[in-house]
C-alpha positions as CSV (number, residue, x, y, z in Angstrom):
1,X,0.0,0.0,0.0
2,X,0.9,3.5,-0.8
3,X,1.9,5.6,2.2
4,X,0.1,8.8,2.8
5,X,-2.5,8.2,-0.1
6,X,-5.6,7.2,2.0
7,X,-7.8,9.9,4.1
8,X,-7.7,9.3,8.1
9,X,-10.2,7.0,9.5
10,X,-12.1,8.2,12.3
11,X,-13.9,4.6,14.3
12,X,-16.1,6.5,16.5
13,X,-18.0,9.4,14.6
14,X,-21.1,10.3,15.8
15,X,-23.3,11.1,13.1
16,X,-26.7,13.2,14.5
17,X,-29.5,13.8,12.8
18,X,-32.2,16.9,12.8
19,X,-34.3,15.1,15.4
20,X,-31.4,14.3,17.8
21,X,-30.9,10.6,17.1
22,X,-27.4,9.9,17.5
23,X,-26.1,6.8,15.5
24,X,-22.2,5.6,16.1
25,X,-20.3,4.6,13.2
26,X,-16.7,4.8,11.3
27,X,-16.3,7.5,8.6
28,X,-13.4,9.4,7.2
29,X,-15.2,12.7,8.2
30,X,-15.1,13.4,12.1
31,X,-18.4,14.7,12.5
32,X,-21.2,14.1,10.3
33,X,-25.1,15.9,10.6
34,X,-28.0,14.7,8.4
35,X,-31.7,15.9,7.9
36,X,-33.4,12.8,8.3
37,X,-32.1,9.5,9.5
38,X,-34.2,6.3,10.2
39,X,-35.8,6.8,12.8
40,X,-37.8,9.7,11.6
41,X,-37.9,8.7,7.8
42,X,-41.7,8.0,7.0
43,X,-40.7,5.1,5.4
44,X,-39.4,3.4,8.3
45,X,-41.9,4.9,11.0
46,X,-45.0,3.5,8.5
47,X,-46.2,7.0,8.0
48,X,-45.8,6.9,4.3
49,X,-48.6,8.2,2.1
50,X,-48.9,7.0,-1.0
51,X,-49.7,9.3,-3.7
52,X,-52.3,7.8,-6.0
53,X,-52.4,10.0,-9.7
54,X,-54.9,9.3,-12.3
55,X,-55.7,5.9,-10.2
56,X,-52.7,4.2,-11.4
57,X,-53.0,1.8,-8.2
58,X,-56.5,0.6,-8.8
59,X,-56.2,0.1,-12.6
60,X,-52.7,-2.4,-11.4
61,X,-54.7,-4.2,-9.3
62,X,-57.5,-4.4,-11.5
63,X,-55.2,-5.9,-14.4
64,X,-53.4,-8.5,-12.3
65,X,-56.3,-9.5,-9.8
66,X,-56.7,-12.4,-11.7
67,X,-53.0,-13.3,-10.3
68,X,-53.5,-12.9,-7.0
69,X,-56.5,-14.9,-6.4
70,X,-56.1,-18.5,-5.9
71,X,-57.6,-20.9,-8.0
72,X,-61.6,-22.2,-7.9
73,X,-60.8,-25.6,-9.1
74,X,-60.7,-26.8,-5.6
């Protein structure tokens, strides 16, 4: 390995987010801030909306309802 090439590794950076969560990690920066982190993320808290335009959703499930069903043979 090259000497002198590589940045400085830094093993315990604290990286904090905009609604104080504080997550430990290894970074080559010594401090890093973020706006939104998982803990807040409506994603990972399950308060996601989901934006239907021009009914996009329904005309999906309309098309492959016949794949979801299970069969009436039985």
């Amino acid at each position: 390995m090259k000497e002198k090439i590589h940045p400085q590794y830094h093993p315990d950076v604290k990286i904090r987010c905009a609604c104080g969560n504080v997550i430990e990690a290894g970074s080559t920066k010594a401090s890093i801030t973020v706006e939104i982190c998982s803990s807040c993320h409506p994603f990972f808290t399950g308060k996601q909306k989901l934006v239907d335009t021009a009914g996009r959703i329904e005309r999906f499930r309309k098309k492959y309802e016949k794949f979801q069903s299970p069969p009436k043979n039985a």
